[in-house]
KOLKE-557402 format. One record per residue (C-alpha): residue in one letter; y, x, z. Coordinates in nm, 2 decimals. Example, Ala and Ser with C-alpha at 12.3 -4.5 7.8 and 13.67 -1.06 7.14 Angstrom:
! KOLKE-557402
r|yy|xx|zz
A|-0.45|1.23|0.78
S|-0.11|1.37|0.71
//
This chain:
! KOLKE-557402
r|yy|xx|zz
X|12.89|-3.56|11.38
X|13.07|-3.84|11.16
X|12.93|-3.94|10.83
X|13.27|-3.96|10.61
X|13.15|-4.16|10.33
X|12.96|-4.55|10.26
X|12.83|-4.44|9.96
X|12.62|-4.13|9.79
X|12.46|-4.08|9.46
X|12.05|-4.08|9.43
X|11.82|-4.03|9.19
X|11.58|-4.41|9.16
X|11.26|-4.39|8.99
X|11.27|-4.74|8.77
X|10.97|-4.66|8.55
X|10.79|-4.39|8.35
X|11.07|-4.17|8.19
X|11.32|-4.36|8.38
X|11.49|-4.21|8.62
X|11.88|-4.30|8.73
X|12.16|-4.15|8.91
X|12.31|-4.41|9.06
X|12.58|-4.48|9.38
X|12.40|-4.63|9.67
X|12.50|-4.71|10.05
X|12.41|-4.47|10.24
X|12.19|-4.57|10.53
X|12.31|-4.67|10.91
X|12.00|-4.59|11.14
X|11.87|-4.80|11.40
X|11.67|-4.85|11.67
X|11.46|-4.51|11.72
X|11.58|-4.41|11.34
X|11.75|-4.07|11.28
X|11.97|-3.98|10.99
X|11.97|-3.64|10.83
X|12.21|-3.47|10.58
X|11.96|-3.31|10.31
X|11.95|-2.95|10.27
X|11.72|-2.92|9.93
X|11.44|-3.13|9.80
X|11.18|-2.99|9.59
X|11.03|-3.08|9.22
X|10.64|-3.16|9.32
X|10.33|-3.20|9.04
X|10.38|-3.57|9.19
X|10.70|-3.63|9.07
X|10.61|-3.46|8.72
X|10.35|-3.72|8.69
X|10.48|-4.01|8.85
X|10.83|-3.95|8.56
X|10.55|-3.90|8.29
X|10.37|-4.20|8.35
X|10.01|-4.31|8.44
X|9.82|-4.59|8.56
X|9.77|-4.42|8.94
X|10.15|-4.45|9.01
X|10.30|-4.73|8.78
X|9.96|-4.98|8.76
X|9.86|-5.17|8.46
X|9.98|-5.46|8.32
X|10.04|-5.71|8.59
X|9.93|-5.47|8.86
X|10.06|-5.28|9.13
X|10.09|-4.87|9.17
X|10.21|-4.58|9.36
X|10.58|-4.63|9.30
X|10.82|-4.92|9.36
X|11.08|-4.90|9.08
X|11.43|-4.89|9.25
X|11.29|-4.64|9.52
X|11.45|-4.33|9.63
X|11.22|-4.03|9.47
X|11.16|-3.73|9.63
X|10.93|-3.60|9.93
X|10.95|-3.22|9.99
X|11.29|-3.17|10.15
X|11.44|-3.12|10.54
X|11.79|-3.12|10.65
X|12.04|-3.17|10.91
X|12.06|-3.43|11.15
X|12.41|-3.63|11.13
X|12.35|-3.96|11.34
X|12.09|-4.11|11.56
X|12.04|-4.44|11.72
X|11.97|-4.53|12.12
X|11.69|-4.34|12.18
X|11.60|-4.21|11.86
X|11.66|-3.85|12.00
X|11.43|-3.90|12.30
X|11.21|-4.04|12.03
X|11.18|-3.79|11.83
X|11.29|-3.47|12.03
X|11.61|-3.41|11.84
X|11.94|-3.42|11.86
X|12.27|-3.41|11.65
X|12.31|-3.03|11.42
X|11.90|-3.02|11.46
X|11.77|-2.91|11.11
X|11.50|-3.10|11.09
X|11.15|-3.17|10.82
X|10.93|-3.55|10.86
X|10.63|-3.57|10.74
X|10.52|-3.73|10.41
X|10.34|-4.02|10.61
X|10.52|-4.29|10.82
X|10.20|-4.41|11.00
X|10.19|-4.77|11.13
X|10.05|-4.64|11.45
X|9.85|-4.94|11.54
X|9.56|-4.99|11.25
X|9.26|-4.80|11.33
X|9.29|-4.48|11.19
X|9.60|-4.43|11.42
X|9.43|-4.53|11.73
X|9.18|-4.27|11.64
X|9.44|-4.03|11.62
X|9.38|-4.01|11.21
X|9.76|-4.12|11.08
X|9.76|-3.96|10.80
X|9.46|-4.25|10.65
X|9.68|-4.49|10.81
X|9.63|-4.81|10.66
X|9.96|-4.98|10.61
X|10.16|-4.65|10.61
X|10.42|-4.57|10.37
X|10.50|-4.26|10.22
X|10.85|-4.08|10.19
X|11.02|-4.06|9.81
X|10.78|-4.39|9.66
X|10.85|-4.69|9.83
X|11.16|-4.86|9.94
X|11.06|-4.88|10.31
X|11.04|-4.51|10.29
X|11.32|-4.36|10.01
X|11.33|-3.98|9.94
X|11.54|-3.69|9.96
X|11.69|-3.67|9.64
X|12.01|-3.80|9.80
X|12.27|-3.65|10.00
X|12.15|-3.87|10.28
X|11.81|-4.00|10.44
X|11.64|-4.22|10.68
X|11.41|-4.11|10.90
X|11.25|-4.43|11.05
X|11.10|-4.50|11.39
X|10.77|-4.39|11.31
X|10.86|-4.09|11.11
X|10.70|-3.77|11.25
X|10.95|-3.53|11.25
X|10.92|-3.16|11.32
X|11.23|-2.91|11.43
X|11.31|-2.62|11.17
X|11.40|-2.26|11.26
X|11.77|-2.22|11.18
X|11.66|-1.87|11.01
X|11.47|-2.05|10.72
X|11.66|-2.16|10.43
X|11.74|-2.53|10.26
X|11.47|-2.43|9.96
X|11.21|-2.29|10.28
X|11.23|-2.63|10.44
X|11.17|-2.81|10.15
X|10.89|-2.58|10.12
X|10.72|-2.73|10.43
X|10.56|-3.01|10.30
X|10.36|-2.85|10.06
X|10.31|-2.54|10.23
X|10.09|-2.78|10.54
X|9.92|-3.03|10.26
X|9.81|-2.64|10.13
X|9.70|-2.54|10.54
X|9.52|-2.88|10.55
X|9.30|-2.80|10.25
X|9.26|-2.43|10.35
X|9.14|-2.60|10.68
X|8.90|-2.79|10.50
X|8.73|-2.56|10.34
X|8.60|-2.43|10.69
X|8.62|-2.07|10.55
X|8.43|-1.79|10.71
X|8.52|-1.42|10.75
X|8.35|-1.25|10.49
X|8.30|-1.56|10.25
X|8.40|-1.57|9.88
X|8.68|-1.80|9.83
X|8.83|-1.94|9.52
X|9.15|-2.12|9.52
X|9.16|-2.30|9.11
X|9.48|-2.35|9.01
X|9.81|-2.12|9.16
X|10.09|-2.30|9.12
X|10.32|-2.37|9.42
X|10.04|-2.56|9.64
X|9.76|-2.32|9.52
X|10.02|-2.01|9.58
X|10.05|-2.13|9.95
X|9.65|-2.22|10.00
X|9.57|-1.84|9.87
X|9.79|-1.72|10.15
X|9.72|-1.91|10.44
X|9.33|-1.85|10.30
X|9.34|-1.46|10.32
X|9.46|-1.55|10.70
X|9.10|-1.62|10.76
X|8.97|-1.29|10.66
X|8.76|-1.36|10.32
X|8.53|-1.12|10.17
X|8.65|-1.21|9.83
X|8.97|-1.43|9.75
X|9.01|-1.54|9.40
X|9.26|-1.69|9.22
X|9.18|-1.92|8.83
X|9.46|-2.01|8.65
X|9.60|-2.01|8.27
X|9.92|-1.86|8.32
X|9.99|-1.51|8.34
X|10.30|-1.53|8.55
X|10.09|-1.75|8.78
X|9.80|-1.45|8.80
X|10.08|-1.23|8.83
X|10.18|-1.40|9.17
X|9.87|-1.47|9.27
X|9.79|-1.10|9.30
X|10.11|-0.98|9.47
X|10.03|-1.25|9.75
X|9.71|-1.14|9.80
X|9.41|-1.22|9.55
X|9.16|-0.98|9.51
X|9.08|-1.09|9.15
X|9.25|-1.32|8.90
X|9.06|-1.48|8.63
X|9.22|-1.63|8.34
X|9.03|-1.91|8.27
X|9.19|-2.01|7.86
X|9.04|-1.67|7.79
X|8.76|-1.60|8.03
X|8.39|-1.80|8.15
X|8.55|-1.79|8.49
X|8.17|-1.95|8.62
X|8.02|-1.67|8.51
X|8.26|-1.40|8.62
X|8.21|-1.52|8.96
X|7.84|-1.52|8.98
X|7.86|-1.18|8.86
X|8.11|-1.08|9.16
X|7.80|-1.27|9.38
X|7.50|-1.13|9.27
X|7.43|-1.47|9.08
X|7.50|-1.71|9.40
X|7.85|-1.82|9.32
X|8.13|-1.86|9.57
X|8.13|-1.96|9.93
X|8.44|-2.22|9.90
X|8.57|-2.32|9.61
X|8.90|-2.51|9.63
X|9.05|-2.72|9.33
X|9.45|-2.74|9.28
X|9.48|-2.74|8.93
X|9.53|-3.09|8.83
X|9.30|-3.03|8.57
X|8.98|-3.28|8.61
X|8.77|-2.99|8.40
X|8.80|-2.79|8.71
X|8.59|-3.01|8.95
X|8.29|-2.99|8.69
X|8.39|-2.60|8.67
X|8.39|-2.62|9.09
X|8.06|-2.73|9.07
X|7.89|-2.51|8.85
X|8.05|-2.21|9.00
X|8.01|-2.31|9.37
X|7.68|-2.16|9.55
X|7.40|-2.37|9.68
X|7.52|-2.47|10.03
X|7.87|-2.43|9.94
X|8.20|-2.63|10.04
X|8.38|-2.77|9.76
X|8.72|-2.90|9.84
X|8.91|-3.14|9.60
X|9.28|-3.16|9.66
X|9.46|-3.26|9.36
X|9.63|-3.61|9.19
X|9.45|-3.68|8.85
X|9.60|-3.92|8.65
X|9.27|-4.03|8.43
X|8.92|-4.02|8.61
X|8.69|-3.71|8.58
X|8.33|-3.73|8.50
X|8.07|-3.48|8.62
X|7.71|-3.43|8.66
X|7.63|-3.55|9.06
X|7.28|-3.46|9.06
X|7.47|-3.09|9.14
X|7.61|-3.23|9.46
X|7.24|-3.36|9.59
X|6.94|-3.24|9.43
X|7.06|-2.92|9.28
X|7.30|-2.76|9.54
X|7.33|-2.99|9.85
X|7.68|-2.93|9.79
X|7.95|-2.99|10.13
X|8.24|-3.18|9.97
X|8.58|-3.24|10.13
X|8.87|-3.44|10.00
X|9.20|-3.35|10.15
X|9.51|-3.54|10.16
X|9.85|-3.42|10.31
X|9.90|-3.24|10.60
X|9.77|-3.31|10.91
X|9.87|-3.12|11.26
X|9.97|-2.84|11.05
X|10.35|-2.86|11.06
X|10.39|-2.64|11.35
X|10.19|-2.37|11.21
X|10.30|-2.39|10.88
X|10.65|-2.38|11.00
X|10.60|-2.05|11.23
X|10.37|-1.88|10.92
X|10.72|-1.89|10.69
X|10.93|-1.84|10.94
X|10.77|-1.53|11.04
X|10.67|-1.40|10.69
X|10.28|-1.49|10.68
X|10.33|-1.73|10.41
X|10.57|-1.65|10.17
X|10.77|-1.91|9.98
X|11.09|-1.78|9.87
X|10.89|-1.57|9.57
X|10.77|-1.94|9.46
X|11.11|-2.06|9.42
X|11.24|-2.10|9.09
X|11.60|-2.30|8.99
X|11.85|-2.49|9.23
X|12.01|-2.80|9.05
X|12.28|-2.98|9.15
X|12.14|-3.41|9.16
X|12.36|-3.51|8.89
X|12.13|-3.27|8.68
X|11.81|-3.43|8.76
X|11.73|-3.46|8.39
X|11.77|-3.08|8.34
X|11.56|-3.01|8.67
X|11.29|-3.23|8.59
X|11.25|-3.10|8.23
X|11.30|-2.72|8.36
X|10.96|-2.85|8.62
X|10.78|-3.00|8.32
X|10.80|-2.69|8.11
X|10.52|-2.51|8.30
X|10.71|-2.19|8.31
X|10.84|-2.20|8.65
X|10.70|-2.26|8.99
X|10.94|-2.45|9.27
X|11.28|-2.62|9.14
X|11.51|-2.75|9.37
X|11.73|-3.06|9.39
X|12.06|-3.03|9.61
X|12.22|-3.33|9.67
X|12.59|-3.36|9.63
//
């Protein structure tokens, strides 16, 4: 396959609010690198806030954050391989017309969390769409580098499915942690695309009880065609209370948080029953307070953090491939990259789930 053109457009995050189309080279891989043609690349709650603004991705005043200005944004997105190096194919198990998806994480696979098979707390990793070692998808053309874990894609699944991938496994991961048991109550906070996906791949582990909290009715809607057994409007309803009602006054098994919202983890740990699992998933971008002695002396709460998507690329991949977890209900709009400004406002407005970029 022959890669016609030196240059391509991309969408570089400079700042908060300031985001450009501009022409860039596009890359030439080497050694052990592979270069793929992008299908689709997906709007995430990350990019929303990273384009808003907020001390976690941009830093203060004379410090450092998340994103280098100049970088190549987006991270949920697969696509076609055009052009490998030497050995990049061996590498990676791939060849030329694969349709591929990498992980989020290029691990440096040498610091310690590597060489205890933990890569995705790799130290001096970088991560796909926020630095300029690693740029994203929102170009016609990427870079996969030689450390990039990449993962094959079913021909049957669509550009807007792929880009689903990502996600969809940072969702298994925190499903995973949550350790849920058959006939446990389960509450997955916050349904939007990530919380959508967790609420599926959930009800794959049997729960007594799955239920979904959120503030949008379209959300609640979707919630319950995928598979909740009860949807609770929390802007209108004590949601705490409506759940220790369901649980003769105990309160849920596993409570997972993907709302964003940093009222939810003090909600989480109200609601939650003594013994419980509380898993935190979600980007804040101001710090949330809450009462600890609930974790120790009160409950002797379990608490998990989770963060991307660990060993669950295969799986997630075969679960949408062969209809367990949905996606294509979560997708919303398809914009062309030169409407980036359109896309990212349609994202912002709160009224859709998934938009997609498509490079051109």
């Amino acid at each position: 396959m022959v890669v016609e053109r030196s240059t391509m457009l991309a969408v570089r995050s400079h700042g908060p609010r300031d985001y450009r189309i501009e022409e860039v080279p596009v890359p030439t891989p080497g050694p052990g690198e592979v270069l793929i043609e992008v299908g689709a690349c997906g709007i995430c709650a990350s990019d929303m806030k990273c384009w808003l603004g907020g001390e976690l991705f941009w830093g203060t005043a004379g410090g450092r954050g998340y994103v280098d200005a100049g970088a190549i944004a987006g991270h949920e997105y697969g696509g076609l391989v055009v052009a490998l190096d030497d050995g990049a194919g061996e590498r990676h198990g791939v060849q030329l017309g694969d349709r591929v998806v990498a992980e989020q994480i290029i691990p440096c696979q040498d610091c310690r969390y590597c060489r205890h098979n933990q890569y995705w707390m790799c130290q001096r990793h970088h991560i796909f769409g926020f630095k300029h070692a690693a740029n994203g998808g929102m170009a016609k053309y990427n870079l996969y580098p030689a450390n990039a874990l990449v993962h094959k894609v079913p021909a049957s699944l669509s550009a807007g499915e792929a880009a689903y991938i990502e996600p969809a496994a940072c969702a298994w991961h925190a499903v995973d942690r949550g350790e849920i048991e058959p006939g446990d109550t389960v509450v997955i906070c916050g349904v939007g695309n990530i919380g959508l996906c967790m609420l599926q791949i959930a009800k794959l582990s049997r729960p007594g009880q799955l239920i979904a909290i959120d503030t949008k009715p379209y959300r609640l809607d979707l919630a319950r065609q995928l598979g909740a057994d009860l949807t609770i409007d929390v802007s209108r309803d004590d949601a705490v209370q409506a759940v220790r009602d369901l649980t003769e006054g105990y309160g849920c098994d596993v409570y997972i948080e993907a709302s964003g919202n940093p009222a939810a983890i003090q909600q989480g740990l109200e609601m939650v029953r003594k013994l419980g699992t509380f898993v935190e998933f979600s980007v804040f971008n101001e710090p949330a307070t809450i009462n600890w002695t609930i974790i120790g002396d009160s409950k002797e709460l379990t608490i998990h953090g989770s963060h991307l998507g660990p060993f669950c690329y295969p799986k997630t991949i075969q679960a949408i491939a062969d209809g367990r977890l949905q996606v294509k209900p979560l997708l919303a709009d398809a914009f062309p990259l030169t409407e980036f400004d359109a896309a990212m406002q349609a994202s912002l407005s709160g009224g859709v789930l998934k938009n997609l970029i498509i490079p051109v």
